[in-house]
Structure formats: structure tokens, C-alpha cells
Backbone as JSON Lines, residues from 0, in Angstrom:
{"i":0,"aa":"X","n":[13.74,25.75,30.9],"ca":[12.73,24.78,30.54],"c":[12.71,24.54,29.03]}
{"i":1,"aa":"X","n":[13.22,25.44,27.92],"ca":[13.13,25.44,27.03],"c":[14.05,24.75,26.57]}
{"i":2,"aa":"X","n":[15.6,24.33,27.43],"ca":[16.3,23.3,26.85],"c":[16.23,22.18,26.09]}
{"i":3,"aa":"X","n":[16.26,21.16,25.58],"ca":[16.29,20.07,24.74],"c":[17.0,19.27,25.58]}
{"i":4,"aa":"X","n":[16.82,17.77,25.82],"ca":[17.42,16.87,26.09],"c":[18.13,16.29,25.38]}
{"i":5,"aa":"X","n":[19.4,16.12,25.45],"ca":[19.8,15.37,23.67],"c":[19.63,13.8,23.74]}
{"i":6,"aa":"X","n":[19.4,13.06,25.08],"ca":[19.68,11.9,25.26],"c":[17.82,11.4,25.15]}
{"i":7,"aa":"X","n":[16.92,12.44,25.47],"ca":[15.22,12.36,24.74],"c":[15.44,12.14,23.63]}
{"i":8,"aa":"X","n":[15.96,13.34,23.05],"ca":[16.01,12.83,21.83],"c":[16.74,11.87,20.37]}
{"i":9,"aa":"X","n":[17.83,11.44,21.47],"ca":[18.12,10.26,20.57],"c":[17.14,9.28,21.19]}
{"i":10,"aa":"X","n":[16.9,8.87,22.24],"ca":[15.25,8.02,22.21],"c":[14.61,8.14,21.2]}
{"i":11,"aa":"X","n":[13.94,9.02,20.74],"ca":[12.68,9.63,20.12],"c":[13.53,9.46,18.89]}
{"i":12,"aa":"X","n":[14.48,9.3,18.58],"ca":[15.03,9.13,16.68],"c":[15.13,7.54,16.4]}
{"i":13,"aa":"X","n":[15.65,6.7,18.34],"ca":[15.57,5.57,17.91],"c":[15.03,5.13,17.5]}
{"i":14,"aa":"X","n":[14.03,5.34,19.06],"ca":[12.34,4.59,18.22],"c":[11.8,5.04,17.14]}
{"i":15,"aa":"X","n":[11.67,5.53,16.32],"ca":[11.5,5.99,15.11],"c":[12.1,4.98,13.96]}
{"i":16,"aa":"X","n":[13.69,5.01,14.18],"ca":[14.16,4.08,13.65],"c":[13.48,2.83,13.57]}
{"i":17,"aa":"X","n":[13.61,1.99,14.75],"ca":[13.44,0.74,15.2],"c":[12.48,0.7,14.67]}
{"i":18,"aa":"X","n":[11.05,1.47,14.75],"ca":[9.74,1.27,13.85],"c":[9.81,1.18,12.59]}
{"i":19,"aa":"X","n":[10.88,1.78,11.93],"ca":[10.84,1.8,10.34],"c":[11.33,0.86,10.04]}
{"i":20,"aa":"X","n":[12.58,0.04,11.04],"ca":[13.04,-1.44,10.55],"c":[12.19,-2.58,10.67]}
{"i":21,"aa":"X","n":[11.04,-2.63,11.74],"ca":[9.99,-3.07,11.88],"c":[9.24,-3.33,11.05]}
{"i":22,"aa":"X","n":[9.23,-2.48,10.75],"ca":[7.95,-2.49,9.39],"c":[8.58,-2.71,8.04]}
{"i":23,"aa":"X","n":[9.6,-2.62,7.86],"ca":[10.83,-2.92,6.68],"c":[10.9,-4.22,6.53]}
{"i":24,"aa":"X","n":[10.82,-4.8,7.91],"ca":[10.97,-6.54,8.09],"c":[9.99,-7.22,7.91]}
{"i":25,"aa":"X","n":[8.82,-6.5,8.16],"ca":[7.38,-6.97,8.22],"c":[7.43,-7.09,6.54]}
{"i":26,"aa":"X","n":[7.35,-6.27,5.95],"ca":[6.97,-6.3,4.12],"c":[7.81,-7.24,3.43]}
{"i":27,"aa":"X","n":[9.02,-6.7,3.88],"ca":[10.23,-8.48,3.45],"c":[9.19,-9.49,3.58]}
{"i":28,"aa":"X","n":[9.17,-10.07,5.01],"ca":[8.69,-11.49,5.11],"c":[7.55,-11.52,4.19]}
{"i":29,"aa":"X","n":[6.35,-10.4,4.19],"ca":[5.11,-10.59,3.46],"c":[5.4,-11.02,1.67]}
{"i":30,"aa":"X","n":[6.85,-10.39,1.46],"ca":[7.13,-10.53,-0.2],"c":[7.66,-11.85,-0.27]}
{"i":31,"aa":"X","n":[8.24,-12.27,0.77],"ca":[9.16,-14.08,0.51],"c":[8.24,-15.02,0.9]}
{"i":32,"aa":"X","n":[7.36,-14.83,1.53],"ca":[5.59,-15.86,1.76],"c":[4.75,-15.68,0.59]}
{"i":33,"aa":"X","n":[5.07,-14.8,-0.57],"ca":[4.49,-14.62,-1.31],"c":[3.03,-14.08,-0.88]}
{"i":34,"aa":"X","n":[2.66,-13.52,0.2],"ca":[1.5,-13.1,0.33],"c":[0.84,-11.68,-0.02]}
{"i":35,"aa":"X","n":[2.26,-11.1,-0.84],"ca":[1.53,-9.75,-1.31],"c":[2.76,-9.44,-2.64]}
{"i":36,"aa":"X","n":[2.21,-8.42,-3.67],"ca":[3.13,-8.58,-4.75],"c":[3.32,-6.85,-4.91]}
{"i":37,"aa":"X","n":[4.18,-6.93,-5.49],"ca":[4.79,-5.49,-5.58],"c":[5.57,-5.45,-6.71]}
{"i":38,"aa":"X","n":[5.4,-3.99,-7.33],"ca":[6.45,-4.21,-8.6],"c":[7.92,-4.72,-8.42]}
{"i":39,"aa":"X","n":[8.41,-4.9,-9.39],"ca":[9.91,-5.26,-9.35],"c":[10.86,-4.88,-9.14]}
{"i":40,"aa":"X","n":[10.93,-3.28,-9.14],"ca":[11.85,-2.23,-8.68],"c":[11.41,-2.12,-7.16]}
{"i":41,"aa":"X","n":[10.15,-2.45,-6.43],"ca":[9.85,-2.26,-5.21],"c":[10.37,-3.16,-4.07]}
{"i":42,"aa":"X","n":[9.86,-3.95,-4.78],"ca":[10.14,-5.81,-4.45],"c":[11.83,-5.66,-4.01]}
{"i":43,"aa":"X","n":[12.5,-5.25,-5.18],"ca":[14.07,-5.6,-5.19],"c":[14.88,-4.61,-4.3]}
{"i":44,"aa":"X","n":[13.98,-3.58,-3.88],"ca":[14.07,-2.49,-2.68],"c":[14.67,-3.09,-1.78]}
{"i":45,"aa":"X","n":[13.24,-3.83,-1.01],"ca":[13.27,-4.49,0.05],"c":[13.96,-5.77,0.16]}
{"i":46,"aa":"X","n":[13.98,-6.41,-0.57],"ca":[14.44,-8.18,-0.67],"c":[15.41,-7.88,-0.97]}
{"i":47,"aa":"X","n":[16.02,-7.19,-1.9],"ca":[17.49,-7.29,-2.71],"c":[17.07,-7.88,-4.39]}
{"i":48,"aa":"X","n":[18.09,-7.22,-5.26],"ca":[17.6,-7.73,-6.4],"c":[17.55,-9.34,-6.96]}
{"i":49,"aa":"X","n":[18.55,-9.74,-6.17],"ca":[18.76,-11.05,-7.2],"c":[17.87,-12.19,-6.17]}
{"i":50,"aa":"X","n":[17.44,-11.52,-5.12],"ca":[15.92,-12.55,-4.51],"c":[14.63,-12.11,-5.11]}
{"i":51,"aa":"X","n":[14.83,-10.7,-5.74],"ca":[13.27,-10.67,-6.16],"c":[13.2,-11.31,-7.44]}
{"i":52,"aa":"X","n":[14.42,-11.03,-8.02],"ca":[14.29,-11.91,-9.66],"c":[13.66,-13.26,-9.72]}
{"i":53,"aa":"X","n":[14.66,-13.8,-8.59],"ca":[13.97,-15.31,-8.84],"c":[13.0,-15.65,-8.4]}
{"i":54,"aa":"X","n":[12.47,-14.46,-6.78],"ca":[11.2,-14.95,-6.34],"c":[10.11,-14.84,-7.64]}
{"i":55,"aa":"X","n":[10.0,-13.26,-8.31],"ca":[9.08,-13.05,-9.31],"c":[9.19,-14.08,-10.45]}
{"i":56,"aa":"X","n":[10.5,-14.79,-10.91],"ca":[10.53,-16.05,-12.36],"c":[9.93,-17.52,-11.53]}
{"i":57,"aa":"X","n":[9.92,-17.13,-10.34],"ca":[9.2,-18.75,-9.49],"c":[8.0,-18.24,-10.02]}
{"i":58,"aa":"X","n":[7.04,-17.0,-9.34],"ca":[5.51,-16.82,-8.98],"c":[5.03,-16.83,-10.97]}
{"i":59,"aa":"X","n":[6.14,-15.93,-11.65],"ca":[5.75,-16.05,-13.66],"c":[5.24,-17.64,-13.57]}
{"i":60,"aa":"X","n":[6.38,-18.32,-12.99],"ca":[6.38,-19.71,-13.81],"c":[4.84,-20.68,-13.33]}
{"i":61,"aa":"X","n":[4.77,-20.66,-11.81],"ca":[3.23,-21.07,-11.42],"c":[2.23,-20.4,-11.58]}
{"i":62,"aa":"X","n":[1.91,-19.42,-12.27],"ca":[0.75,-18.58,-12.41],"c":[0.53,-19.17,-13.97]}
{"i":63,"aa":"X","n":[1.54,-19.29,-14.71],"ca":[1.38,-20.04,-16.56],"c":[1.01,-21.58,-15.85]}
{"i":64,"aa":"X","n":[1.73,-22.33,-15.18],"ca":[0.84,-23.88,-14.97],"c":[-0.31,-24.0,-14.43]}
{"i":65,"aa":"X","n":[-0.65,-22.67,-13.84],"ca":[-2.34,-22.51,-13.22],"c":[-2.89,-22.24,-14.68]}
{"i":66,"aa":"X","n":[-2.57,-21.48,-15.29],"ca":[-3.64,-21.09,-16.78],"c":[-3.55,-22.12,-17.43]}
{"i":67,"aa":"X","n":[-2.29,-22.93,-17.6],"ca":[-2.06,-23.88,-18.38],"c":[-3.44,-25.18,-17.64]}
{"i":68,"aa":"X","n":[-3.22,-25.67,-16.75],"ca":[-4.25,-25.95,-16.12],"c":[-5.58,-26.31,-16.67]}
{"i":69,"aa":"X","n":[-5.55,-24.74,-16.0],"ca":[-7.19,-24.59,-16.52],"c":[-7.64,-24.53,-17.57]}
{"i":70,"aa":"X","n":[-6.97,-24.5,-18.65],"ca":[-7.42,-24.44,-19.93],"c":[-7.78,-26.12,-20.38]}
């Protein structure tokens, strides 16, 4: 009874997996909708660097024509 299943437990590592890509994919999309911000080393984690560069020099550049704006 005390055996191990090995084929349980590659289940139990998949799903594990599969949840962490899940949720890996989930924070991507949330950073390219721009609906949540994260540092730049974090950002470039998940997205890749040369999408977070330009996503973050897009969000620099409309956040100065909002101040610019309002002033």
C-alpha cells in the first residue's frame, strides 16, 4: 500500500504544471491590456524583453500627454 504510483504522479506534476502556465498566461495578457504594471525586469520576465520595452516607452509616452494635458 505504501507503493507510489508513478503514472499519479506524473498527473499530480502535470497539473501543477499546467496551473503555473495558466497563470503565466493569465499575467502576460493582464501586462499587454495594460491593465496592471509591473517593474521592468518583471514585466520582461513574462512578456520578453523587447515587448516590455516598447510596451513600457508606449505607457512613458501617454502618461506625459495626460500631464501635458492637464496642465
Amino acid at each position: 500500500m505504501n507503493e507510489k504510483n508513478p503514472d499519479r504522479i506524473a498527473a499530480t506534476a502535470n497539473a501543477e504544471q499546467a496551473e503555473l502556465l495558466r497563470k503565466k498566461y493569465q499575467y502576460r495578457t493582464l501586462i499587454l491590456r495594460g491593465k496592471t504594471r509591473l517593474p521592468h525586469r518583471a514585466a520582461a520576465r513574462l512578456v520578453g524583453p523587447d515587448c516590455a520595452y516598447h510596451l513600457y516607452s508606449q505607457q512613458g509616452s501617454t502618461d506625459r500627454k495626460s500631464r501635458d494635458n492637464s496642465e
